[in-house]
NUSE-477079 format. One record per residue: residue number from 0; x, y, z of N, C-alpha, C, O in turn. Coordinates in pm, whole numbers, plus 32768, in hexadecimal, padded with zeros to 4 digits. Layout:
N
@seq NUM nx X ny Y nz Z cax X cay Y caz Z cx X cy Y cz Z ox X oy Y oz Z
...
This chain:
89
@seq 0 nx 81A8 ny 7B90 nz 82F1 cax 8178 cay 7C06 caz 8337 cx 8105 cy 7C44 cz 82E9 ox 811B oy 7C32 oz 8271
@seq 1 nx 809E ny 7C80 nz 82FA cax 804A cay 7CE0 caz 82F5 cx 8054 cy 7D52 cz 8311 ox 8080 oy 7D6D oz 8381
@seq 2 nx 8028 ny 7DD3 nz 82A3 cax 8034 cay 7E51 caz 82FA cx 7FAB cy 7E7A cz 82B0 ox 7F72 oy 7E38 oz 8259
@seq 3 nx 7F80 ny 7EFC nz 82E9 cax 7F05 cay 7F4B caz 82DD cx 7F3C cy 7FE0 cz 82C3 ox 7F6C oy 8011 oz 8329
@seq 4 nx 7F3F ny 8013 nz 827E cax 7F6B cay 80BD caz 823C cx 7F0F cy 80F2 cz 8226 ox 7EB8 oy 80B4 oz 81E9
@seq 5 nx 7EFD ny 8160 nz 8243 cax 7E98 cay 81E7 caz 8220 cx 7F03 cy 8243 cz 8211 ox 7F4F oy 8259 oz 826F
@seq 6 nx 7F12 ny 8282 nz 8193 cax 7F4C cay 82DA caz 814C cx 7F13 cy 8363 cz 8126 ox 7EB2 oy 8372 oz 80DC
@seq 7 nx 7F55 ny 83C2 nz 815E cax 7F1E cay 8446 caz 816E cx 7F64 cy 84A1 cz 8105 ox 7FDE oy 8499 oz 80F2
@seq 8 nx 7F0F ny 84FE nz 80BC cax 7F6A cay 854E caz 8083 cx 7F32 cy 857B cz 7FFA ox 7EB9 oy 858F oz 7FFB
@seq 9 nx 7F74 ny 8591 nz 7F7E cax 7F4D cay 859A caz 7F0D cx 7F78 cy 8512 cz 7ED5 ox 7FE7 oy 84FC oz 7EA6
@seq 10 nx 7EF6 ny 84A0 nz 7EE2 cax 7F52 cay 842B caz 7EBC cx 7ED1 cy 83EF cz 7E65 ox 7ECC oy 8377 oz 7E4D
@seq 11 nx 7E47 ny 8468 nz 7E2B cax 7DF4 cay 8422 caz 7DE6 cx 7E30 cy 847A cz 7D35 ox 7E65 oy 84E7 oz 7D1F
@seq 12 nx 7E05 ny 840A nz 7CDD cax 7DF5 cay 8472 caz 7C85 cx 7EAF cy 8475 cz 7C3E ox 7EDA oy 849D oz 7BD2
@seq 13 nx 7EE8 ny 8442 nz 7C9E cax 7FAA cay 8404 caz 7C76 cx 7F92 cy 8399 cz 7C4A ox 7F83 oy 83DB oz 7BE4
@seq 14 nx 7F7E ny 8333 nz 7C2E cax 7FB4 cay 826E caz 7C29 cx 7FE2 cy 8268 cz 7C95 ox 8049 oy 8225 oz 7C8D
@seq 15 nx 7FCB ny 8291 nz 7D12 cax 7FDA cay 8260 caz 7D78 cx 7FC3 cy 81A9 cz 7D73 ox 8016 oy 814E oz 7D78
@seq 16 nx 7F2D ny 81A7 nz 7D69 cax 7EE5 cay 811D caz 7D69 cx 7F50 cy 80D3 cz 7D15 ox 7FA5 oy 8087 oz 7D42
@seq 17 nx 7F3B ny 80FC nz 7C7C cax 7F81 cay 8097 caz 7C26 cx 800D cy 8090 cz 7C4B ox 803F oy 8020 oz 7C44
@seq 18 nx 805B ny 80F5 nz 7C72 cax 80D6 cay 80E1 caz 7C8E cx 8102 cy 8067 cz 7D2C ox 8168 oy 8028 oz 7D47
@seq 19 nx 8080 ny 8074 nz 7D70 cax 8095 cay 8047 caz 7DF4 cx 80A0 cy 7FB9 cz 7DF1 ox 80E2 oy 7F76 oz 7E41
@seq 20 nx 803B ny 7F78 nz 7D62 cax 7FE1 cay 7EFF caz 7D42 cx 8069 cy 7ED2 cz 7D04 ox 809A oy 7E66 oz 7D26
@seq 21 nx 80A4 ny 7F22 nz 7CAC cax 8150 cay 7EBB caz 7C78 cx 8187 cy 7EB6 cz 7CC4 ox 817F oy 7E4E oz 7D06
@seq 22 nx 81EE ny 7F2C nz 7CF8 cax 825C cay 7F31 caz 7D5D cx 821B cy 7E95 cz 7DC4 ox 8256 oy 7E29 oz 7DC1
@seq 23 nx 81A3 ny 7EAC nz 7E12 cax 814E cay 7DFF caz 7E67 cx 8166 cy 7DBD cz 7E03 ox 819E oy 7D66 oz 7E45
@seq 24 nx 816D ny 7D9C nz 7DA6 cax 814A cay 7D0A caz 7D34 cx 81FB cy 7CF5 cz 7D22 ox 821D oy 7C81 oz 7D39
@seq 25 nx 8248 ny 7D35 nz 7D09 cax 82E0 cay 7D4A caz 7D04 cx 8309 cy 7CF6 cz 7D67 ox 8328 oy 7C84 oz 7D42
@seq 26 nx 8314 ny 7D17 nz 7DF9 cax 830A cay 7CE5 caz 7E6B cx 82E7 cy 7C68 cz 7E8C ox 831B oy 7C2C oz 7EEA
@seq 27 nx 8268 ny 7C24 nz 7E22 cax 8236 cay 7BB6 caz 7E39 cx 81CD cy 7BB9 cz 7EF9 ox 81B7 oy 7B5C oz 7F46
@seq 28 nx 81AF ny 7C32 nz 7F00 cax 813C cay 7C75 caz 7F66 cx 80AD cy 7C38 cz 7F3E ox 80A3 oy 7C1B oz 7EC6
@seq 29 nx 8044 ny 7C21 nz 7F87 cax 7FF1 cay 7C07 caz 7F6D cx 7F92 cy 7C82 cz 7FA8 ox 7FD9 oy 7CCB oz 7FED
@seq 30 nx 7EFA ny 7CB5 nz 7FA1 cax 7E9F cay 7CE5 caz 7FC1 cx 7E6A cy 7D60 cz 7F88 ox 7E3D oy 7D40 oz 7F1A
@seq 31 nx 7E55 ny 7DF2 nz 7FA0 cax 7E0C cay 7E58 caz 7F38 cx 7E38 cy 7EB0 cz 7F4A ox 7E95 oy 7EBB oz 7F99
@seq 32 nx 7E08 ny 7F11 nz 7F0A cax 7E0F cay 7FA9 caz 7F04 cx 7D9B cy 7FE0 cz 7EDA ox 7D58 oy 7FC5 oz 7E76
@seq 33 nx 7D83 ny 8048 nz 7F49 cax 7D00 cay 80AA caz 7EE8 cx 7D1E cy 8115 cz 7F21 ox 7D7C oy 812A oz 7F6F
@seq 34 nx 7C95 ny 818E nz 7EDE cax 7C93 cay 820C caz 7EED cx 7C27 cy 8223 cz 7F73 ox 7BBD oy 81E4 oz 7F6F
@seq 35 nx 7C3B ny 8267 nz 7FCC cax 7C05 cay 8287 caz 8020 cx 7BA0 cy 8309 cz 7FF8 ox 7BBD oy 8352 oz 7F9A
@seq 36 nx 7B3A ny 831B nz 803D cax 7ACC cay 83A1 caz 8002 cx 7B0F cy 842A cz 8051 ox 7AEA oy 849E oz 8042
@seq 37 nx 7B74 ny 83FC nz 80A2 cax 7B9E cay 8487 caz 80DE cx 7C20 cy 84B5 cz 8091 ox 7C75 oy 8504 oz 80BA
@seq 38 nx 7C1B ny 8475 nz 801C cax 7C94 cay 84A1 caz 7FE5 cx 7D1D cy 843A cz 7FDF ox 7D79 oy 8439 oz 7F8C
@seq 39 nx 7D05 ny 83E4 nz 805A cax 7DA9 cay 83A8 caz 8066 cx 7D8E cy 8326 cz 802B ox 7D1A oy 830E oz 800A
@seq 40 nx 7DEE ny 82C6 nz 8018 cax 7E02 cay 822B caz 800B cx 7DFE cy 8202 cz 8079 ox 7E06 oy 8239 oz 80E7
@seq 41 nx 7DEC ny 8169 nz 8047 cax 7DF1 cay 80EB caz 80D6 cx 7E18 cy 8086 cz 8085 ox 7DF3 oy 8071 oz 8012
@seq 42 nx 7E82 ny 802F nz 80DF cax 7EA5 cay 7FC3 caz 809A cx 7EA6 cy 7F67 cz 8131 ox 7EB8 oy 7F8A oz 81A5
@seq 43 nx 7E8F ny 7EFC nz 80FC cax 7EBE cay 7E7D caz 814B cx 7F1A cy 7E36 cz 80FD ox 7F09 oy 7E31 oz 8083
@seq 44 nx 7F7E ny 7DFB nz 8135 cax 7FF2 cay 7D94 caz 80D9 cx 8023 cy 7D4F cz 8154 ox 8032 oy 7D75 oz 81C9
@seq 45 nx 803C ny 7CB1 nz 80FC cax 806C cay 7C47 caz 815A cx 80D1 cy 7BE1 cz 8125 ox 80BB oy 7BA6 oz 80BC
@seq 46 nx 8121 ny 7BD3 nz 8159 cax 8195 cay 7B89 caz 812D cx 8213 cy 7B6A cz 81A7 ox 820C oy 7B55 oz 8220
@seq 47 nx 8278 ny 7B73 nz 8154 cax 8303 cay 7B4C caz 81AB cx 832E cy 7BD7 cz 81E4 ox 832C oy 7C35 oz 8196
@seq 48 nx 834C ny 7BE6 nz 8244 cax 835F cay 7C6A caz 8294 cx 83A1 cy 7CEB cz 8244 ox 8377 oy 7D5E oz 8235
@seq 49 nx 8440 ny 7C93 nz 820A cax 8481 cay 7CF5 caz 81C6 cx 843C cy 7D37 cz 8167 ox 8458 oy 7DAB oz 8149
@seq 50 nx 83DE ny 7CF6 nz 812F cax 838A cay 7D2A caz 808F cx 831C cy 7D7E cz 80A1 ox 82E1 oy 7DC3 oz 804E
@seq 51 nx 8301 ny 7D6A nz 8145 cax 826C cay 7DC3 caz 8165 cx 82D6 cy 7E3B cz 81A4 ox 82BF oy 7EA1 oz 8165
@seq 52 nx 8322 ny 7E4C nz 81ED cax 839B cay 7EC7 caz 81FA cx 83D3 cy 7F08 cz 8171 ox 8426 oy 7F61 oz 8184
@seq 53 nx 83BD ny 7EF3 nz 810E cax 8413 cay 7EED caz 807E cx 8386 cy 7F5E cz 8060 ox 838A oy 7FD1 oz 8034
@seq 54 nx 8303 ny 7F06 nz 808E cax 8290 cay 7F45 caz 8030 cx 826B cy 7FCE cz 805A ox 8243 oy 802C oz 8014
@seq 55 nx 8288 ny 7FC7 nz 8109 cax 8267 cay 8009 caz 8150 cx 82AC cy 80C7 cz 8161 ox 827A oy 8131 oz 8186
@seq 56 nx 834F ny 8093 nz 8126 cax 83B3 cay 8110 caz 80F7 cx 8392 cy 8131 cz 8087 ox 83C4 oy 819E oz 8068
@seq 57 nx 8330 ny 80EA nz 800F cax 830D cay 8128 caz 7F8E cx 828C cy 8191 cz 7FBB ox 8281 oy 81FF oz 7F84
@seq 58 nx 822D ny 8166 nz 8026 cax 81BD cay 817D caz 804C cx 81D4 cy 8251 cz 807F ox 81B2 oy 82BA oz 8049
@seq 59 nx 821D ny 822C nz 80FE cax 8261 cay 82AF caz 80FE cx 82AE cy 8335 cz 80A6 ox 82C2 oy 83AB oz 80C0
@seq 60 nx 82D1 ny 82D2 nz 8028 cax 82F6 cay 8334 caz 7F9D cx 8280 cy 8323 cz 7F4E ox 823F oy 838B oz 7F5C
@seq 61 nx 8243 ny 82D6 nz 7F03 cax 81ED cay 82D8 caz 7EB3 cx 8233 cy 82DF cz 7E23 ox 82AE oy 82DB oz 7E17
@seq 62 nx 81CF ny 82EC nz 7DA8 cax 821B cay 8301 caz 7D3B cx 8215 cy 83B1 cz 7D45 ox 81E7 oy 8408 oz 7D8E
@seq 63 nx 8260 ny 83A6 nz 7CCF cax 82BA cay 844A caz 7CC7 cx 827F cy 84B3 cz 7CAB ox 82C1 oy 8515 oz 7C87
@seq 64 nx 81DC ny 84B9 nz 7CB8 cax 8180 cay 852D caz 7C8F cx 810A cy 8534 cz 7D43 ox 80A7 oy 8577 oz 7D5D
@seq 65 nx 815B ny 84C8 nz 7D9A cax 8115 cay 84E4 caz 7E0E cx 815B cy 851A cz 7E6B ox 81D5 oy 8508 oz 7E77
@seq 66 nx 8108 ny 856D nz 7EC2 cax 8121 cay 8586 caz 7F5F cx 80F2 cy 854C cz 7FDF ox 8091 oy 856D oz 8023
@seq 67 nx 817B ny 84BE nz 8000 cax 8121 cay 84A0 caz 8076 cx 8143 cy 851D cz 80FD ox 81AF oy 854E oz 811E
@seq 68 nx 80BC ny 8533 nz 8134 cax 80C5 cay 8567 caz 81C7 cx 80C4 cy 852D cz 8230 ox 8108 oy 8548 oz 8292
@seq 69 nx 8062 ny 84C0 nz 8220 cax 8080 cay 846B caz 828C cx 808A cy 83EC cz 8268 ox 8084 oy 83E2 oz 81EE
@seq 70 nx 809A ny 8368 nz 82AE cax 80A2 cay 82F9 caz 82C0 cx 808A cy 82B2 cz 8347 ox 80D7 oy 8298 oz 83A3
@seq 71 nx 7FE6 ny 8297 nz 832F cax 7FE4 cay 822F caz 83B3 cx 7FD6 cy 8188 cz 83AA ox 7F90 oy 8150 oz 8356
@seq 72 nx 8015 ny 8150 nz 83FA cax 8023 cay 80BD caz 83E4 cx 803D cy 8089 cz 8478 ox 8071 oy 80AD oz 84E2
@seq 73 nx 7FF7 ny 801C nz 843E cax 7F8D cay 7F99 caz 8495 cx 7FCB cy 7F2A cz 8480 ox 7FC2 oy 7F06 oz 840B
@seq 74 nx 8012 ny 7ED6 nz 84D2 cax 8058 cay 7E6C caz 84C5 cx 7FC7 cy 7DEF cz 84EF ox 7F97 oy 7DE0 oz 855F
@seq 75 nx 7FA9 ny 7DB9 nz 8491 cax 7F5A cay 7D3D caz 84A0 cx 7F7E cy 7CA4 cz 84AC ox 7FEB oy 7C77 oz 8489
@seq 76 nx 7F36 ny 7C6F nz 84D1 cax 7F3F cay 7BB8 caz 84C7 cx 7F37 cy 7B8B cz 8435 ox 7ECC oy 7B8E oz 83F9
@seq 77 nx 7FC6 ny 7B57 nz 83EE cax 7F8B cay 7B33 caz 8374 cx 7EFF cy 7AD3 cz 836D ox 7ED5 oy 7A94 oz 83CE
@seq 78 nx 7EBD ny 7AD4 nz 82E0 cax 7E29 cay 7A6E caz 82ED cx 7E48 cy 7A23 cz 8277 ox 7E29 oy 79B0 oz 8295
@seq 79 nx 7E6A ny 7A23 nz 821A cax 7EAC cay 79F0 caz 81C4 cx 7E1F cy 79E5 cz 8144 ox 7E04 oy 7990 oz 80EF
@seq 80 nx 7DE9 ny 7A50 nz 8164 cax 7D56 cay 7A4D caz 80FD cx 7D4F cy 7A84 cz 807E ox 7CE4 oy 7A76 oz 8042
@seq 81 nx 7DB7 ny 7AC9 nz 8041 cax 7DD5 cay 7B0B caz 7FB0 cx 7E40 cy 7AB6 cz 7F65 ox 7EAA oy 7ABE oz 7FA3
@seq 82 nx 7E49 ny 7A6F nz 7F02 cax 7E75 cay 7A39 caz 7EA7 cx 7EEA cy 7A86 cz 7E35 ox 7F44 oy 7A4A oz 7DFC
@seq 83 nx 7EC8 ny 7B1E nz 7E29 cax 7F0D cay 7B7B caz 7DDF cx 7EF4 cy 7C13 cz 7E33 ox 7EC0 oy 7C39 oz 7E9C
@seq 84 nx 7F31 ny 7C45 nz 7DD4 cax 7F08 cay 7D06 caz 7DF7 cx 7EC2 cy 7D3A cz 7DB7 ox 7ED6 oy 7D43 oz 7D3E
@seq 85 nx 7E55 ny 7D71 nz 7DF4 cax 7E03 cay 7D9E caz 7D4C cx 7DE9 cy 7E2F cz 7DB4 ox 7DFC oy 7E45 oz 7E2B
@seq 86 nx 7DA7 ny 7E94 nz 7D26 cax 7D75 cay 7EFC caz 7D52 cx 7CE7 cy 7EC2 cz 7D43 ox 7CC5 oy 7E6D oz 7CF1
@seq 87 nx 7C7F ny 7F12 nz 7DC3 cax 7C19 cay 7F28 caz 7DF7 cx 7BC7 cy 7FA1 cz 7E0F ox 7BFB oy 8002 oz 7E47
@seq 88 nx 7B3C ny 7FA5 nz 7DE5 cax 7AF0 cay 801F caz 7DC7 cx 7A92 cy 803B cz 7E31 ox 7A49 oy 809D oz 7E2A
């Protein structure tokens, strides 16, 4: 599965990213994370369903110095084009 997240909230400026980039690498998830200029994150991650649902309930908490407000997500066609999880600038 593939998903697409845009993460709303106080989620720059936490380890959002770095926290997002283990918890995905944990998982064995493939694809990114970055900072958006309006303030929020975006991640894409692709894998076995349960692990992109796994990533997706961390996504909605965040680590423990964020506030998510929102969470929107985009169910995609996996493409199978990322090799690891990395953060992205």
């Amino acid at each position: 599965m593939r998903v697409h997240v845009v993460i709303s909230g106080r989620v720059q400026g936490v380890n959002y990213r770095s926290n997002a980039q283990r918890r995905a690498s944990q998982l064995g998830l493939v694809g990114w994370v970055r900072n958006l200029p309006d303030g929020g994150v975006e991640v894409v991650a692709e894998g076995p369903g349960e692990e992109v649902e796994k990533l997706l309930e961390w996504c909605r908490r965040g680590p423990i110095l964020a506030y998510v407000s929102d969470v929107e997500v985009s169910w995609e066609k996996p493409t199978g084009e990322h090799g690891d999880f990395r953060i992205i600038r």
